[in-house]
Backbone bond lengths (Angstrom), bond angles and torsions (degrees), N, CA, C in turn:
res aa  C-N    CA-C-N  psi(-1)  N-CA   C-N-CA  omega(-1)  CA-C   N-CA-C  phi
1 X - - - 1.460 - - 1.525 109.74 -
2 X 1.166 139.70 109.47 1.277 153.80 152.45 1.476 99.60 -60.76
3 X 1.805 97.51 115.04 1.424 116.55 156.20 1.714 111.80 -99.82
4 X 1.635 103.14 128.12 1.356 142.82 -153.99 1.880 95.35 -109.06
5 X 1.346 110.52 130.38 1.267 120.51 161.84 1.416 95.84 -126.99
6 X 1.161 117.50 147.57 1.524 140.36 166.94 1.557 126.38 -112.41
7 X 0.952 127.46 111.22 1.784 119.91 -174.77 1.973 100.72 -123.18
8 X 1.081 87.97 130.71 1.523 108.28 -171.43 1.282 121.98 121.03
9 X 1.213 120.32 152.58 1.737 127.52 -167.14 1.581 108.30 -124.06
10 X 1.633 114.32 -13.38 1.800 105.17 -172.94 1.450 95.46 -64.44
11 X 1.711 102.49 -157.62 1.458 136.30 -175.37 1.681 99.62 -63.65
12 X 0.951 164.45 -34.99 1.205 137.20 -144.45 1.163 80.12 -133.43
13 X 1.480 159.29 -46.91 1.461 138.26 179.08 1.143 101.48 -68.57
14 X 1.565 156.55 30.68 1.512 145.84 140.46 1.188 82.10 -115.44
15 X 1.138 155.47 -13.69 1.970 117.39 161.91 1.593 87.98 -76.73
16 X 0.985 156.44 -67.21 1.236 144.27 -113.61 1.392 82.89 -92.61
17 X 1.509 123.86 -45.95 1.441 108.83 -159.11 1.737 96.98 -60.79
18 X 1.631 120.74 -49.28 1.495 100.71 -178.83 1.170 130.65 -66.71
19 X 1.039 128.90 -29.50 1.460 130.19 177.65 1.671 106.29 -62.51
20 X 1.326 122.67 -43.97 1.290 109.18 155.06 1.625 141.80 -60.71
21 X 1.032 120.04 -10.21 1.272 128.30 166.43 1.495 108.61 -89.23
22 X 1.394 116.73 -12.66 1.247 95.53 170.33 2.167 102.77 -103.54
23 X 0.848 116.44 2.27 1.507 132.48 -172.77 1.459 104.92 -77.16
24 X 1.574 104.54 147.75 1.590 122.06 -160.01 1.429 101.35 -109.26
25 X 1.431 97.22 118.68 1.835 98.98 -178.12 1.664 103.41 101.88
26 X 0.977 126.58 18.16 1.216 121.50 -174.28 1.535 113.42 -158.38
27 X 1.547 103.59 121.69 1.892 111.86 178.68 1.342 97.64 -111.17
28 X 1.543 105.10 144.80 1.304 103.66 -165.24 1.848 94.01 -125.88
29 X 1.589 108.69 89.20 1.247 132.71 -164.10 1.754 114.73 -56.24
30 X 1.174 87.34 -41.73 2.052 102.92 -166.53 1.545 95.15 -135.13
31 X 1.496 108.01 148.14 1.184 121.59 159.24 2.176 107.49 -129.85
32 X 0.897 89.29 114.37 1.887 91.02 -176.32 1.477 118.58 -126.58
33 X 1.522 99.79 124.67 1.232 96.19 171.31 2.002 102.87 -172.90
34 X 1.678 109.95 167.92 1.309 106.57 -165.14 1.641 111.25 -90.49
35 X 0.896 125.45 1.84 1.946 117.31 159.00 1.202 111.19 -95.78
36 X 1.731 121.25 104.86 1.086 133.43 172.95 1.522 129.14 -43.22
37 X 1.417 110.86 -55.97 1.154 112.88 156.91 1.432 140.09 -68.81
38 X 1.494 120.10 -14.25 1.107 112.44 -174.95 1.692 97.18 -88.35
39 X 1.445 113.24 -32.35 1.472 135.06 171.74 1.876 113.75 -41.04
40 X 1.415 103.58 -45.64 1.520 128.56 -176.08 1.808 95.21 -55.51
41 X 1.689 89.76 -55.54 1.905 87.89 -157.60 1.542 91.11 -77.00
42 X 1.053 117.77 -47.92 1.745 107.73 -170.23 1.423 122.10 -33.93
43 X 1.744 115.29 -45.18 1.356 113.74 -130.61 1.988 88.46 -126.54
44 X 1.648 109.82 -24.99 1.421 96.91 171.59 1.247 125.44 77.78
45 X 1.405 102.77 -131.22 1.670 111.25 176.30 1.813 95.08 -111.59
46 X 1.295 124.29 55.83 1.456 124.08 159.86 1.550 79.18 -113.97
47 X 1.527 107.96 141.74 1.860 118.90 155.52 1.404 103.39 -52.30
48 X 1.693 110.73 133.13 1.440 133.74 164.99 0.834 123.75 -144.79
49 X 1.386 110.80 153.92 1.732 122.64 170.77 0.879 124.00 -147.38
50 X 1.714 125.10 151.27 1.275 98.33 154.41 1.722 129.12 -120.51
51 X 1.542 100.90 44.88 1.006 109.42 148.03 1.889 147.81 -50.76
52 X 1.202 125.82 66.32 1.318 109.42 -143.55 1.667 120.26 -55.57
53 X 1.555 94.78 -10.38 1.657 108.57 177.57 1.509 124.66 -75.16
54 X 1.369 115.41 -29.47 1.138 142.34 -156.75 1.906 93.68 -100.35
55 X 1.255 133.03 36.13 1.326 128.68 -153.97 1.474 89.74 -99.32
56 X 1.002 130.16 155.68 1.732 144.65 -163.53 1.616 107.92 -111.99
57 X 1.558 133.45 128.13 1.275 158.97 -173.60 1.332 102.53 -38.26
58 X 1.618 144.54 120.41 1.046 133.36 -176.11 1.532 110.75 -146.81
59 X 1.890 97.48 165.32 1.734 79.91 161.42 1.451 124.11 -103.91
60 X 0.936 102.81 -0.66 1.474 133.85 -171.85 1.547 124.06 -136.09
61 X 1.691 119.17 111.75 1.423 115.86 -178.20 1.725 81.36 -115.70
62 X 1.195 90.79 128.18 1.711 104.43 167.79 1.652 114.77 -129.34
63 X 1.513 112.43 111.76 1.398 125.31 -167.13 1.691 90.89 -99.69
64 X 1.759 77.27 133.26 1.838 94.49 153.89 0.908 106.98 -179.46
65 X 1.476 79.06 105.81 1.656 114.00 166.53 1.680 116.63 -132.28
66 X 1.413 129.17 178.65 1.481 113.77 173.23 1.221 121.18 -58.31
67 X 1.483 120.43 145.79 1.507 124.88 -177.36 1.397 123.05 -40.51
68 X 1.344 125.12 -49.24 1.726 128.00 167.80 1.460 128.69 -38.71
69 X 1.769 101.62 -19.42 1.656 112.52 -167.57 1.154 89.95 -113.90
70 X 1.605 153.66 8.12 1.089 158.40 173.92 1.729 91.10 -32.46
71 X 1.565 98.41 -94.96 1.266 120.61 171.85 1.642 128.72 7.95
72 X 1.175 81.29 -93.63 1.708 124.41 179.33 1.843 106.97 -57.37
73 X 1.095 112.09 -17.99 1.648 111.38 161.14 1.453 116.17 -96.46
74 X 1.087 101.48 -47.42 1.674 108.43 149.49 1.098 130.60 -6.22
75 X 1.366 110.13 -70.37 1.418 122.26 -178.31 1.342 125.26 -54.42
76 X 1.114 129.03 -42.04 1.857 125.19 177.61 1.910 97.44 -74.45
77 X 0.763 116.19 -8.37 1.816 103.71 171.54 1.506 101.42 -94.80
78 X 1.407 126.60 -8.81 1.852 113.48 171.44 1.076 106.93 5.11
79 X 1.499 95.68 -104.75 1.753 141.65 -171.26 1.955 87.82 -45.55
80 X 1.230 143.07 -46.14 1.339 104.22 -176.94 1.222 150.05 -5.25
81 X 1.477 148.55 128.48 1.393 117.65 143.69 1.749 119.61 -89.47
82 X 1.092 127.84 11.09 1.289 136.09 177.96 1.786 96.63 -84.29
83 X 1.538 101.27 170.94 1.599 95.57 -162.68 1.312 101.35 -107.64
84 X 1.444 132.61 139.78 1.195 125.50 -159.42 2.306 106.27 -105.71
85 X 0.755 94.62 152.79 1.692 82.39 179.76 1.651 114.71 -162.47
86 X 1.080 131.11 146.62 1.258 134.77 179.33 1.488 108.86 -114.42
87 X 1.654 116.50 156.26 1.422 121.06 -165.26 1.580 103.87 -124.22
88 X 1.725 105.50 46.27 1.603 119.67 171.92 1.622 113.77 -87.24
89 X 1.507 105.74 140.69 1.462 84.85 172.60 1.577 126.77 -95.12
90 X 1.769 91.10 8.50 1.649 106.49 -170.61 1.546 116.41 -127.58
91 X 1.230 116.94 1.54 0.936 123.95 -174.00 1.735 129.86 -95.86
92 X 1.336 144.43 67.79 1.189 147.32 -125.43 1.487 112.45 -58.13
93 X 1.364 135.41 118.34 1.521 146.57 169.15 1.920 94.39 -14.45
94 X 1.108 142.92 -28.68 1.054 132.65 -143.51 1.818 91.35 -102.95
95 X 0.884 124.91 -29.97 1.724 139.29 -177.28 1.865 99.51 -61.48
96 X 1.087 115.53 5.02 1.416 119.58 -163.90 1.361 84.27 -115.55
97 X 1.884 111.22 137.10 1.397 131.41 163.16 1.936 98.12 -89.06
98 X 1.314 94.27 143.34 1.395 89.66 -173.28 1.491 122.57 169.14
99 X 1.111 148.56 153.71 1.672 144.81 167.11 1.506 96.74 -73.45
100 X 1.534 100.60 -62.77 1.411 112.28 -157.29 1.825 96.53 -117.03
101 X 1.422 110.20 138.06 1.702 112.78 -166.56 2.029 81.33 -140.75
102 X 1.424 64.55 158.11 1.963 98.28 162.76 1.079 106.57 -174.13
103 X 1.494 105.57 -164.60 1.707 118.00 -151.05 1.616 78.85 -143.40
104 X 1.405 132.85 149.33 1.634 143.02 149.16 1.410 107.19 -154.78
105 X 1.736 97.95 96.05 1.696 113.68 -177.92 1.408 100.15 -120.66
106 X 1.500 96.78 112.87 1.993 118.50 155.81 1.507 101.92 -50.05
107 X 1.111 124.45 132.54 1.391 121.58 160.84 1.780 111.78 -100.03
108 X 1.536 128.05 66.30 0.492 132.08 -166.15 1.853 114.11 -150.82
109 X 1.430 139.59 140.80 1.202 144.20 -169.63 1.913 103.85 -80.34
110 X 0.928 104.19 120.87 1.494 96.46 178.98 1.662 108.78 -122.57
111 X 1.414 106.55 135.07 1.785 109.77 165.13 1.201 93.75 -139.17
112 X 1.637 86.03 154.58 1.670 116.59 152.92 1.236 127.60 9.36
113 X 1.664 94.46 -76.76 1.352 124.09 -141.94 1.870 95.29 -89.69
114 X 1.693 125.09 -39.01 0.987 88.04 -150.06 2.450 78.62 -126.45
115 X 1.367 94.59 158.43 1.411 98.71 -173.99 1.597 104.73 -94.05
116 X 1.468 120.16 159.25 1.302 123.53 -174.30 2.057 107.38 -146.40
117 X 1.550 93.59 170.11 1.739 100.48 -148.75 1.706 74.01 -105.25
118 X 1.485 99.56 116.65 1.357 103.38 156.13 1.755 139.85 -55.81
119 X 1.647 80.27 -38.93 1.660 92.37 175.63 1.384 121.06 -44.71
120 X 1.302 121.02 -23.56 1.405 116.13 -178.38 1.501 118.39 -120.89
121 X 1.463 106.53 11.76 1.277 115.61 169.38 1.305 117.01 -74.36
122 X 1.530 126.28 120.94 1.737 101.72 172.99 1.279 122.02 -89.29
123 X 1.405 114.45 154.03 1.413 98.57 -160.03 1.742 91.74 -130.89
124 X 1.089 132.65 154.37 1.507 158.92 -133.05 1.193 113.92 -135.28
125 X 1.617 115.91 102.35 1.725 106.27 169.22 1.271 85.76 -125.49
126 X 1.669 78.04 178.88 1.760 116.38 177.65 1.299 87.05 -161.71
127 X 1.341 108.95 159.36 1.480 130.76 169.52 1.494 112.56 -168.66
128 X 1.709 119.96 172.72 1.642 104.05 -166.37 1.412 92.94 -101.52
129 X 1.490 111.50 -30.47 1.876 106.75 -169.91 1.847 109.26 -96.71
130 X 0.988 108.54 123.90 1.895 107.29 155.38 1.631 110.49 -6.66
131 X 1.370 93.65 -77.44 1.396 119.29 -165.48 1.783 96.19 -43.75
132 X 1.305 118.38 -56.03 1.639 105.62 -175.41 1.256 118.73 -107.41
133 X 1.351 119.33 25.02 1.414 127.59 160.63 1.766 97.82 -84.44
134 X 1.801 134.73 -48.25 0.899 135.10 143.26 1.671 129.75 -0.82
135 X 1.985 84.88 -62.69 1.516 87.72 179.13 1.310 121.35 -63.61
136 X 1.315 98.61 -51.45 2.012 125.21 -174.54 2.104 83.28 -34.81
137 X 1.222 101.32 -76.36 1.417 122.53 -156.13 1.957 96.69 -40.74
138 X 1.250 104.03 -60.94 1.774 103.55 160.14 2.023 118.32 -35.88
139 X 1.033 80.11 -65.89 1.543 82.12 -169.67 1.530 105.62 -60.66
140 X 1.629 130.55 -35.80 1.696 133.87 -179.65 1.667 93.87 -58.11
141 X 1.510 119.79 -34.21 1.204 105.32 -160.56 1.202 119.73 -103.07
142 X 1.489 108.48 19.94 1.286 117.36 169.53 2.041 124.30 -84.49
143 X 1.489 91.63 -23.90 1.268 104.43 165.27 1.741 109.65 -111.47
144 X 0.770 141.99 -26.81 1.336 120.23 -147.77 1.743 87.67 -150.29
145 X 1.381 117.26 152.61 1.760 137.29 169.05 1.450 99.83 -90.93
146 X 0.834 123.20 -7.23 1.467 100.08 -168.44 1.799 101.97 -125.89
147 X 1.526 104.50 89.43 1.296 113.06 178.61 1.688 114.98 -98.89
148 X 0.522 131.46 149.33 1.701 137.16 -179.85 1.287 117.49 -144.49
149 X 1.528 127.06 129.06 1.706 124.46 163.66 1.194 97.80 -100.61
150 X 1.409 85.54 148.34 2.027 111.76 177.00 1.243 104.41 -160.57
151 X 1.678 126.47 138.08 1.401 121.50 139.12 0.981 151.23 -31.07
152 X 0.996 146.29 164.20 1.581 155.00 -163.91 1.264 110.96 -63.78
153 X 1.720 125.11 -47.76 1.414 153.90 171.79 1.426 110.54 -65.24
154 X 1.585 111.54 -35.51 1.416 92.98 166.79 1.535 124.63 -102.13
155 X 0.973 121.61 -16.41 1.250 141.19 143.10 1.563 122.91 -12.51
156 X 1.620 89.62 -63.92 1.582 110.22 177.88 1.463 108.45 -53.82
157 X 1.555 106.44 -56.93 1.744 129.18 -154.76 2.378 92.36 -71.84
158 X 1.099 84.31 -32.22 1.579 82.97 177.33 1.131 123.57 -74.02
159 X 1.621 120.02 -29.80 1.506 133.33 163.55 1.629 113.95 -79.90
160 X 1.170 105.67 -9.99 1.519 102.94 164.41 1.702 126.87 -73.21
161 X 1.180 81.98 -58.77 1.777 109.77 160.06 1.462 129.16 -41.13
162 X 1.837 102.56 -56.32 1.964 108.43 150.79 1.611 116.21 -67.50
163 X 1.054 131.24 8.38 1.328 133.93 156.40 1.272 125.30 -80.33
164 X 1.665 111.71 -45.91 1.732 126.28 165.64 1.653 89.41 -59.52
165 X 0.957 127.52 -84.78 2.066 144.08 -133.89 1.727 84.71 -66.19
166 X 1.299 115.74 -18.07 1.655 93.48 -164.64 1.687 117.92 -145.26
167 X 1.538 109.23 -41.93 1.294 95.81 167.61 1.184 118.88 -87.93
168 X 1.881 140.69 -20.08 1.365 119.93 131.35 1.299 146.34 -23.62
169 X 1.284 90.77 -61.28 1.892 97.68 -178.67 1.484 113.24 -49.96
170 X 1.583 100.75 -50.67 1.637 96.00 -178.31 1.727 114.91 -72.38
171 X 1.181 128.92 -11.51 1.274 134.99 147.88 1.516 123.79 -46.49
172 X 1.729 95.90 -48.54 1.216 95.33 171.01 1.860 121.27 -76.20
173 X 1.230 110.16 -44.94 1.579 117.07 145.91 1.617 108.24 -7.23
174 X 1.212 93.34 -85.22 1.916 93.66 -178.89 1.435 134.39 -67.80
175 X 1.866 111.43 10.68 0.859 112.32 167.21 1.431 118.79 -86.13
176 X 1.517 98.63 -31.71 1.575 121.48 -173.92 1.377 109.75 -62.23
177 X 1.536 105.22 -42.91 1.518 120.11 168.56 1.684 109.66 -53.90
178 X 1.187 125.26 -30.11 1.479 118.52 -162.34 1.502 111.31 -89.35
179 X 1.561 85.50 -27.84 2.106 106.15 -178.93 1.309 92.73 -62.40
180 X 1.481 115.31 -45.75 1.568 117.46 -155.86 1.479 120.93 -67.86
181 X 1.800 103.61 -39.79 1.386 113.68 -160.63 2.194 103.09 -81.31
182 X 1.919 96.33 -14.34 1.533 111.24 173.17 1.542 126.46 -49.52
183 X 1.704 84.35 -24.40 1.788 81.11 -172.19 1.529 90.99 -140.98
184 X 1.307 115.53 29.56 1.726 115.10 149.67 1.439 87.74 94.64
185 X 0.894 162.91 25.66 1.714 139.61 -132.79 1.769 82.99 -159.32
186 X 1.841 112.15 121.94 0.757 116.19 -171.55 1.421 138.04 -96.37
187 X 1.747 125.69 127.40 1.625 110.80 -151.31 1.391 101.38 -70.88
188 X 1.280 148.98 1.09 1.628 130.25 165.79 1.795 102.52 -58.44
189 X 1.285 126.21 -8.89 1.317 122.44 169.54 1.546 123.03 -59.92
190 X 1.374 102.08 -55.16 1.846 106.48 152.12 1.268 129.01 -29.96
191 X 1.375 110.60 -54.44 1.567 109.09 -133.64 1.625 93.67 -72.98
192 X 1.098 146.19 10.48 1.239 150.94 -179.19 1.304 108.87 -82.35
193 X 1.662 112.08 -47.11 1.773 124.36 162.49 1.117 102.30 -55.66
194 X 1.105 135.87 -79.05 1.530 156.58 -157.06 1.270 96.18 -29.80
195 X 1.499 123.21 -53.68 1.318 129.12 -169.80 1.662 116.24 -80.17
196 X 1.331 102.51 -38.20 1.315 91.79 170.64 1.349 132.20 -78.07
197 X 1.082 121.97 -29.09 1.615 132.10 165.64 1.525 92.24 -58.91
198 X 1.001 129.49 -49.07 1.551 122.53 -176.92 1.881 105.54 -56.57
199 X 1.066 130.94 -59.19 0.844 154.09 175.29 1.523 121.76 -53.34
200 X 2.017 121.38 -15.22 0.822 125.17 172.28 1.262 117.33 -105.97
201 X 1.538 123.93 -17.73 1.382 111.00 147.68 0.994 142.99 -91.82
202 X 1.148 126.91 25.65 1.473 129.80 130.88 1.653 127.04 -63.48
203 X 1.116 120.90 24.14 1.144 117.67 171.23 1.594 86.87 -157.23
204 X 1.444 134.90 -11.20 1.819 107.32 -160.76 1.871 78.02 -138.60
205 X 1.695 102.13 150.23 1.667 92.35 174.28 1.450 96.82 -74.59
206 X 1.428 111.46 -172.28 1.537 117.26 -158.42 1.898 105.99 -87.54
207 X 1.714 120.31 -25.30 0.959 118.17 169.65 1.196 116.34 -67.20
208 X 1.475 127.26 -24.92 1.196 124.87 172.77 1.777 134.53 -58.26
209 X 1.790 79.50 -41.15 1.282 99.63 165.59 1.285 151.03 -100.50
210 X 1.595 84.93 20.10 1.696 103.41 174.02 1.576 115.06 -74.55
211 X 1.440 103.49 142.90 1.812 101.19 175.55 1.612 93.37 -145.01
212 X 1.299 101.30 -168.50 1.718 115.81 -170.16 1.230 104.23 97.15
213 X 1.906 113.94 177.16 1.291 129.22 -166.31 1.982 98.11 -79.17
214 X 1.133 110.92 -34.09 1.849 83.67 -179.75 1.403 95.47 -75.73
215 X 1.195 150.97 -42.28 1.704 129.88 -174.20 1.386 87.80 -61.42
216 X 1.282 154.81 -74.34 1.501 147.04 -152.80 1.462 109.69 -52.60
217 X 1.460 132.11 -27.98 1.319 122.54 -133.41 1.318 144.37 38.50
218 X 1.548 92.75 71.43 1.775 96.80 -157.40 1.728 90.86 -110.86
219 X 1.253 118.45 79.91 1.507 110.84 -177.43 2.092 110.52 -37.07
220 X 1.479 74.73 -63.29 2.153 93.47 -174.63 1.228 107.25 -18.66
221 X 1.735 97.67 -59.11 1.898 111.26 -153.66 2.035 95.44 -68.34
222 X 1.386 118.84 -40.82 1.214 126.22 -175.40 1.512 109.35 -55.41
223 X 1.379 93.80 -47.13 2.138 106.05 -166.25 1.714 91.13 -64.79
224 X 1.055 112.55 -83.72 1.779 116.19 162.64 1.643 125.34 -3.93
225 X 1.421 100.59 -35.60 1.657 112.95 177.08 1.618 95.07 -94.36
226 X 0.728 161.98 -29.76 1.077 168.58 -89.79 1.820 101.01 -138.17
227 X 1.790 102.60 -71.24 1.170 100.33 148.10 0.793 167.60 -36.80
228 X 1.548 120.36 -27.87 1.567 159.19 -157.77 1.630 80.63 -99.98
229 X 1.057 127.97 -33.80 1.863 98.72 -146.28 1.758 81.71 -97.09
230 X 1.368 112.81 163.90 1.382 112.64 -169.88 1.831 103.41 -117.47
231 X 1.745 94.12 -21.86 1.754 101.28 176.62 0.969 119.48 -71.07
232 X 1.473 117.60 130.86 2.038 92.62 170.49 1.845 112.78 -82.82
233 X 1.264 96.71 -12.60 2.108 85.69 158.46 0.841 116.34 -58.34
234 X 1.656 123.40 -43.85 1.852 126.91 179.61 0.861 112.31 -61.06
235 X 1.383 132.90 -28.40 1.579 129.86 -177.38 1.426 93.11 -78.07
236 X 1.159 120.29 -65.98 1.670 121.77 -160.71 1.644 94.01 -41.06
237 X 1.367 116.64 -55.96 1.636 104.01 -157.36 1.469 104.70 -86.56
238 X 1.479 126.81 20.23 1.173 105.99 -176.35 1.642 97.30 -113.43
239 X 1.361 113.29 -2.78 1.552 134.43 175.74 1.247 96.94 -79.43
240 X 1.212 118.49 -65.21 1.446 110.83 -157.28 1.552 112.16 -89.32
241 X 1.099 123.69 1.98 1.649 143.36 154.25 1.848 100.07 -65.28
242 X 1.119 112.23 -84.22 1.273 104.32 164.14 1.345 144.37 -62.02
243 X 1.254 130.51 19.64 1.230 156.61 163.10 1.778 113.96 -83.27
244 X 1.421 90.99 -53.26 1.645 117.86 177.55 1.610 90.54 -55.53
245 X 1.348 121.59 -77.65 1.269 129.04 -160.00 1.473 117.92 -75.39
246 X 1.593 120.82 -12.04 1.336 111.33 142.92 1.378 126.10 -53.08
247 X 1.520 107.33 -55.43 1.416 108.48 -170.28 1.129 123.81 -69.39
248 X 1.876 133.97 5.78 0.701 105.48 -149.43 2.513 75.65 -139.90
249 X 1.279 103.27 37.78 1.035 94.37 -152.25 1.550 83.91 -138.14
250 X 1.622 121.28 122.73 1.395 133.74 -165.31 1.778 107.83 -55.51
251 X 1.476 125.95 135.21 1.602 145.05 -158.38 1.528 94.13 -108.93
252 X 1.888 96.02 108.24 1.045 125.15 160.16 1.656 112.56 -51.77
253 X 1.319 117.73 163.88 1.832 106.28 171.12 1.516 122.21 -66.78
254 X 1.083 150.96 94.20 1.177 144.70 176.24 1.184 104.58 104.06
255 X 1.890 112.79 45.49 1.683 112.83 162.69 1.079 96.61 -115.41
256 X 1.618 108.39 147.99 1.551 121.64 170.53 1.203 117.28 -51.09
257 X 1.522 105.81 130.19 1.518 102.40 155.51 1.571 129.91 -93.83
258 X 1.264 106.47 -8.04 1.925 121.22 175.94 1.555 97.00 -73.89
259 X 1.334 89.21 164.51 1.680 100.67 173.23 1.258 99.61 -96.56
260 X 1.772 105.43 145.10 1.305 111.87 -179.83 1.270 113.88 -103.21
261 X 1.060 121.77 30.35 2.000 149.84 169.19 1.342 102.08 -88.50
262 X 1.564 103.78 108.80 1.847 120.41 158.75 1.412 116.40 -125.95
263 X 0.963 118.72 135.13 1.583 128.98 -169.76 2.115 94.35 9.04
264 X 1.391 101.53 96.71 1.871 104.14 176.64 1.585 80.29 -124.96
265 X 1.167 130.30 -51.32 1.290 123.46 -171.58 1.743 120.69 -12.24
């Protein structure tokens, strides 16, 4: 049985803290962190504090909190012999005070509001010794099948990447929403696309499954959009969105290869 301490109170240390309490092979001894109340509702009838001195014997200290406080929580586990680890996807194993360090990153978006199935989350270690990369790999596989080791460097380059595929898109999401709500016209009309493009790469890579007027070369339908938008940021990113996806989209016989963008900015 791996005894589990948890320190932190945001969004992803209350999924992790529940999904571990319901997890096999694992007591989840301490819950610690400095907002009392948010600390109160998180952690319940698990022992808490937020004493950071007062921290309880473990085999496992797993921090998550924002990347800047990495550090600085760090520090009262020094002297540990339990293995200390953070659940950043950017933050390098080495930023950890500690004997024994690792890395245990969900690659996954977490809020508040809505709960998610670990099992198919993959989740990300690193560690410096065999022996507790082992552990890490035990404890990932207590929630989730899909464990993976990687370095720090790739780690990073992979959280870069869920930044394009996910916190863009839904940016872009709310742009579509803003076009939509402009002329009364309501975004539950989307979400039918939304899902299926979601839904089609999982089986096709994403060039495959690109469609619209920049994969077609439909100048008209583009110039036409062009108009419609009233921002000149919207224009800029809807140029250089389709710029991307021209260039990167196989040349019929006698399709342009120049950009057909002149002062639209």
């Amino acid at each position: 049985m791996l005894k589990l301490v948890i320190l932190g109170t945001g969004n992803l240390s209350k999924h992790l803290g529940r999904a571990f309490t319901r997890a096999q092979g694992v007591e989840l001894v301490q819950w610690v962190g400095r907002n009392a109340l948010e600390l109160e509702k998180a952690a319940g009838s698990i022992p808490h504090t937020t004493d950071f001195g007062s921290i309880a014997q473990g085999d496992i200290y797993l921090i998550a909190v924002g990347d800047d406080a990495i550090g600085e929580v760090s520090i009262p586990l020094a002297d540990r012999k339990g293995l200390v680890v953070h659940t950043s996807g950017t933050v390098p194993l080495e930023a950890l005070r500690g004997k024994d360090r690792g890395v245990f990153y969900p690659l996954q978006s977490f809020s508040a509001q809505r709960e998610v199935d670990f099992g198919e989350i993959p989740i990300c270690i690193e560690a410096e010794r065999p022996a507790s990369l082992e552990r890490l790999r035990a404890l990932a596989g207590t929630l989730s099948k899909e464990v993976h080791e990687m370095g720090s460097h790739q780690r990073k380059i992979l959280h870069l990447a869920a930044v394009f595929v996910n916190n863009f898109t839904n940016a872009l999401y709310g742009l579509g929403q803003e076009i939509c709500q402009g002329e009364g016209l309501d975004f539950e009309l989307l979400k039918p696309l939304i899902l299926e493009t979601a839904q089609k790469v999982q089986t096709l890579p994403p060039q495959e499954a690109q469609t619209g007027p920049a994969r077609r070369g439909d100048l008209r339908t583009m110039q036409s959009h062009l108009e419609l938008l009233k921002k000149k940021k919207h224009r800029e990113l809807y140029i250089l969105l389709s710029e991307m996806i021209r260039e990167n989209r196989p040349l019929g016989p006698g399709d342009p290869t120049a950009s057909p963008w002149t002062d639209q900015q």
